[in-house]
Backbone bond lengths (Angstrom), bond angles and torsions (degrees), N, CA, C in turn:
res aa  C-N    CA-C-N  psi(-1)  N-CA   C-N-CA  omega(-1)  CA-C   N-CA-C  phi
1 X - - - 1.464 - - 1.525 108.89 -
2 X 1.581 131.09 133.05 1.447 133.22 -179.09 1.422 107.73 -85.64
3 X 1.650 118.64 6.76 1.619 94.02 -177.82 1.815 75.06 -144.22
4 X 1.781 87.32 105.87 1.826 100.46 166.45 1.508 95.17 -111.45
5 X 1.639 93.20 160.94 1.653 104.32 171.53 1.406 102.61 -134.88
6 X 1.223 116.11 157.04 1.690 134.25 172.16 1.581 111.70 -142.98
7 X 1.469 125.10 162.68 1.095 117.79 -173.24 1.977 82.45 -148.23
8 X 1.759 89.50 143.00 1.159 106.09 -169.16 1.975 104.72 -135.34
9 X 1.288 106.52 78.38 1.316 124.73 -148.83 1.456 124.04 69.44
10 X 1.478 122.50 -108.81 1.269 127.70 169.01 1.268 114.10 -85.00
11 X 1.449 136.91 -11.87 1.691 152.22 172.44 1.482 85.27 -64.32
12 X 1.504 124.67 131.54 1.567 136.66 82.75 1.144 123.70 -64.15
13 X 1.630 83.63 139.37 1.482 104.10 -171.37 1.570 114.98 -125.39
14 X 1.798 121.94 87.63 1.435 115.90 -162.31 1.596 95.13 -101.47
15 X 1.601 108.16 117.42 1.733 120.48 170.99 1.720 101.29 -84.44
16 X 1.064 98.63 154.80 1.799 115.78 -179.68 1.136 82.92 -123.24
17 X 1.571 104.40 140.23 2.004 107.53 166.43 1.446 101.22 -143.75
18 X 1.015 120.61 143.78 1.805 120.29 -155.38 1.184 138.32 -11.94
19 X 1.429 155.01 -41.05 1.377 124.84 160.17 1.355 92.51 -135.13
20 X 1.783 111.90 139.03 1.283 107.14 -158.38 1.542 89.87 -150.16
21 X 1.796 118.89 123.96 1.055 120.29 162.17 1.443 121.01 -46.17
22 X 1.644 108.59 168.62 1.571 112.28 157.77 1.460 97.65 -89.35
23 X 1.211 148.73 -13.32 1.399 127.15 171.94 1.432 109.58 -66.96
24 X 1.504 112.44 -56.82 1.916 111.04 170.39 0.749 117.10 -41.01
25 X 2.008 138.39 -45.54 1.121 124.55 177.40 1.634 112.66 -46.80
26 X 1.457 108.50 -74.41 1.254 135.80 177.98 1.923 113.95 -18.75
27 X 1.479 85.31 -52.50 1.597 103.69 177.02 1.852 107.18 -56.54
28 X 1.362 91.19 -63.88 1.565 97.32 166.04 1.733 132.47 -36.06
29 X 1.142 100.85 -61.64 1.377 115.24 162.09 1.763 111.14 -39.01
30 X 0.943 122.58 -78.55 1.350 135.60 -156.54 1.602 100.11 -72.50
31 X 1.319 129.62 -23.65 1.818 123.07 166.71 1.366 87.30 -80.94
32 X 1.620 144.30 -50.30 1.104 117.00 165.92 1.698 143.99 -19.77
33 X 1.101 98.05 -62.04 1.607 121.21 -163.57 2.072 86.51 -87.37
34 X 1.235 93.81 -52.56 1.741 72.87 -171.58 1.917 111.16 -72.03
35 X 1.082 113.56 2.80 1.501 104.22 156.97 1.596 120.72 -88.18
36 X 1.309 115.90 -8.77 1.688 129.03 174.59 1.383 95.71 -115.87
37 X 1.569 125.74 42.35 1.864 101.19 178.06 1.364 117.41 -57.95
38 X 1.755 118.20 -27.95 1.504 84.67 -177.84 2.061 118.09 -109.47
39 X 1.152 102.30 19.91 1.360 110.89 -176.37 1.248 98.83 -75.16
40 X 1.526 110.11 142.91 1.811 107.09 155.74 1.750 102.82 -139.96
41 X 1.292 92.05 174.81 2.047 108.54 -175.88 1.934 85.05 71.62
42 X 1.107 122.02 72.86 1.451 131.06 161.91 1.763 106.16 -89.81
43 X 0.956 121.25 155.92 1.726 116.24 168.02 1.299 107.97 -131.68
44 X 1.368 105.81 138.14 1.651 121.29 -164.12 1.424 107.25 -108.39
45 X 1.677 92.65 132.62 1.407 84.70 -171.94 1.666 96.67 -117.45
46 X 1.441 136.81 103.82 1.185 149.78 166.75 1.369 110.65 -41.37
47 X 1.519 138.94 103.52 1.369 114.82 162.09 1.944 111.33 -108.97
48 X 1.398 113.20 106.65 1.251 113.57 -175.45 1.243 93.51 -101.23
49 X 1.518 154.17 66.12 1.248 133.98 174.83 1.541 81.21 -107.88
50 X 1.150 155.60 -54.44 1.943 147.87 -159.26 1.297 97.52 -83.06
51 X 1.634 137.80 -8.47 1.414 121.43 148.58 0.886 133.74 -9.84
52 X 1.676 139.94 101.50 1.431 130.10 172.93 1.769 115.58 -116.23
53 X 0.978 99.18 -4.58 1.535 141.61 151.73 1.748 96.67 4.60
54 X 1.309 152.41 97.94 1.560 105.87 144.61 1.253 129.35 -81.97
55 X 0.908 131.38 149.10 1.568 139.61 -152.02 1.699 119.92 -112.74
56 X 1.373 120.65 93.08 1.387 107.88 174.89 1.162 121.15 -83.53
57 X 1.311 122.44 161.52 1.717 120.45 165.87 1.659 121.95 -28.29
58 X 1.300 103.07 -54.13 0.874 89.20 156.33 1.809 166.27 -125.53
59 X 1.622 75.12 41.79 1.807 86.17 162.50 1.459 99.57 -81.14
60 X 1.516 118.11 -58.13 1.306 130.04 175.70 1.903 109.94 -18.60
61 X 1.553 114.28 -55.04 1.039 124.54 152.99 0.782 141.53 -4.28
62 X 1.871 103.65 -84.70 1.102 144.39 148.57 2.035 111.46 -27.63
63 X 1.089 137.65 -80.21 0.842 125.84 -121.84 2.176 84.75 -111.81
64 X 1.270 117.90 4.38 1.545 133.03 134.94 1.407 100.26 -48.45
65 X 0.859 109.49 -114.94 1.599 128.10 -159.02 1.986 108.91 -46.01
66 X 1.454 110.70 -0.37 0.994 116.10 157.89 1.826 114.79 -68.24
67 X 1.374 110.50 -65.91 1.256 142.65 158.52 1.631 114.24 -39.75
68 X 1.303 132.94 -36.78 0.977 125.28 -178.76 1.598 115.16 -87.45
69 X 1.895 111.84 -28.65 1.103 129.19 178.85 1.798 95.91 -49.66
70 X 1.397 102.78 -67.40 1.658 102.36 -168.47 1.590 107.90 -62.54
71 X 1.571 122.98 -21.64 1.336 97.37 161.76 1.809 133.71 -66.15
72 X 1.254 104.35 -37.77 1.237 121.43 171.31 1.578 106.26 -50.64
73 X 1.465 114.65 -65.99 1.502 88.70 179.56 1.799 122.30 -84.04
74 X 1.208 121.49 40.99 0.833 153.62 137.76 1.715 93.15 79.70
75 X 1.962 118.18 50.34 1.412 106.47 159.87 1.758 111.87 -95.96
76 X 0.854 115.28 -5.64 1.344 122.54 -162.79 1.696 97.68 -109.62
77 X 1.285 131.63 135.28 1.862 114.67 162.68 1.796 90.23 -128.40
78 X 1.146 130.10 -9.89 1.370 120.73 162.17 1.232 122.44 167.70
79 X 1.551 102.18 145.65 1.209 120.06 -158.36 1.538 116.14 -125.62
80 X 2.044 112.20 144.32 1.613 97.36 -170.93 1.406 86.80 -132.99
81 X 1.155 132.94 154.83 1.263 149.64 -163.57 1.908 116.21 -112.30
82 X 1.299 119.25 97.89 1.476 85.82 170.20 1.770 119.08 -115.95
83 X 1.390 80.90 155.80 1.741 102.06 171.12 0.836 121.54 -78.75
84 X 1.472 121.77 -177.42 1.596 137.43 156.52 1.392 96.67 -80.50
85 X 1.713 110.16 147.48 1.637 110.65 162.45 0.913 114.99 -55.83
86 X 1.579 119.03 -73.41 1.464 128.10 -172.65 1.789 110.44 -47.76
87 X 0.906 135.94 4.49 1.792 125.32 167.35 1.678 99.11 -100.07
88 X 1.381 109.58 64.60 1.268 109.82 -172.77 2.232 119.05 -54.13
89 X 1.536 80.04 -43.52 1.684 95.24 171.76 1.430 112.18 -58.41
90 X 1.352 120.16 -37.51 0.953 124.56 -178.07 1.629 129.88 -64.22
91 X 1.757 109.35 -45.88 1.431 133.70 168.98 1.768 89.19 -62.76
92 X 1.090 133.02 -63.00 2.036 126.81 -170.11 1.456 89.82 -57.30
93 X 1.009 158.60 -67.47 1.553 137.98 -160.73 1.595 111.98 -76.36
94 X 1.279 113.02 -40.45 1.442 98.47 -179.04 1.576 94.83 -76.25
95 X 0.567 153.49 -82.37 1.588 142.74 176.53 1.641 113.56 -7.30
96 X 1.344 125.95 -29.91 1.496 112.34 -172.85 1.913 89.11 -98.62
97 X 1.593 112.02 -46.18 1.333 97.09 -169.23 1.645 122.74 -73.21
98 X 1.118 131.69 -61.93 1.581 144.54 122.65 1.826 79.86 46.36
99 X 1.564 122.22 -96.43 1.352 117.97 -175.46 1.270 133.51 -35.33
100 X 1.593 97.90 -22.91 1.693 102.49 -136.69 2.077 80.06 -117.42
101 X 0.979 86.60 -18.54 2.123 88.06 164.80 1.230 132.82 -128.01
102 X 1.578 111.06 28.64 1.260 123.91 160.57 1.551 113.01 -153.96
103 X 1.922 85.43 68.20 1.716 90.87 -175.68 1.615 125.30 -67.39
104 X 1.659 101.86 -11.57 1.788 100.61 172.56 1.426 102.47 -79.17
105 X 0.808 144.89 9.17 1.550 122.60 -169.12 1.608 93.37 -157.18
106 X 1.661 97.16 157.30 1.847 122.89 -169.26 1.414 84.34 -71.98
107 X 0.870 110.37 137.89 1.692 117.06 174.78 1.383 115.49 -121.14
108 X 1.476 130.72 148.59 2.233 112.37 159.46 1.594 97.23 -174.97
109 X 1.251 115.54 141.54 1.156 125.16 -158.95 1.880 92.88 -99.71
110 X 1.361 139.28 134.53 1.187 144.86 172.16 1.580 106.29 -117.95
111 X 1.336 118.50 138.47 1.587 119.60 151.79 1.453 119.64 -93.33
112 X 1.616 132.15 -1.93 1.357 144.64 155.76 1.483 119.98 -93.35
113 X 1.226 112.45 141.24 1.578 101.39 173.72 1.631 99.11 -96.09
114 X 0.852 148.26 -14.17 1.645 146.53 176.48 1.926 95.90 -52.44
115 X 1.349 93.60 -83.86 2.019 102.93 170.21 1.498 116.36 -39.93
116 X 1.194 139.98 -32.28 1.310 157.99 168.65 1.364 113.84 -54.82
117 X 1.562 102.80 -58.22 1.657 100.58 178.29 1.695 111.38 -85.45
118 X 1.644 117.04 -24.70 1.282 116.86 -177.36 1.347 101.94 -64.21
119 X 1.429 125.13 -22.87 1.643 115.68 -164.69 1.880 104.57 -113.89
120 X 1.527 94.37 16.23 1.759 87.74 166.75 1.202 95.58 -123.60
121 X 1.493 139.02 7.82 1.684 134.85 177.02 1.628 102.16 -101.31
122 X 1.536 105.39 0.22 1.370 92.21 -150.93 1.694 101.92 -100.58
């Protein structure tokens, strides 16, 4: 399966690994959360760097308002996303939008996972 999750205290941790439905995500998500049913303020740690994914608006969409759903009911309190370095264009836009479409929840786009987890423990 390309969309595994692990949790490393209060960190989820959902990896993307080359082409990965929104149902797998989705699927992912929800064995997630139903192994923490009663925890909440979890922090998500996105790793899209093995993404091979292409991505339309609206999966992109899609997988916002996935993320915002669990902030709203309050399993998620924030989430950081990482990239590949080299998609440099890529890290400058998800970095400006990322805020600006997941206004319930702390949002920040990382290309390290070291900085990624220091700034969702923190």
């Amino acid at each position: 399966m390309p969309a595994t999750w692990s949790f490393d205290g209060p960190v989820l941790t959902l990896s993307v690994i080359g082409v990965v439905t929104n149902e797998e995500i989705e699927q992912a998500f929800d064995e997630a959360v139903t192994s923490r049913r009663n925890e909440s303020n979890l922090r998500l740690l996105w790793d899209a760097r093995a993404l091979q994914t292409p991505l339309s608006s609206a999966d992109m969409a899609w997988r916002f308002e996935l993320v915002s759903s669990l902030a709203e009911r309050r399993i998620l309190s924030r989430v950081a996303v990482l990239i590949r370095s080299e998609r440099a264009h890529v890290f400058e836009l998800a970095r400006a939008q990322i805020p600006k479409a997941l206004p319930a929840i702390q949002s920040a786009v990382f290309t390290e996972r070291t900085e990624a987890l220091a700034w969702l423990e923190s």
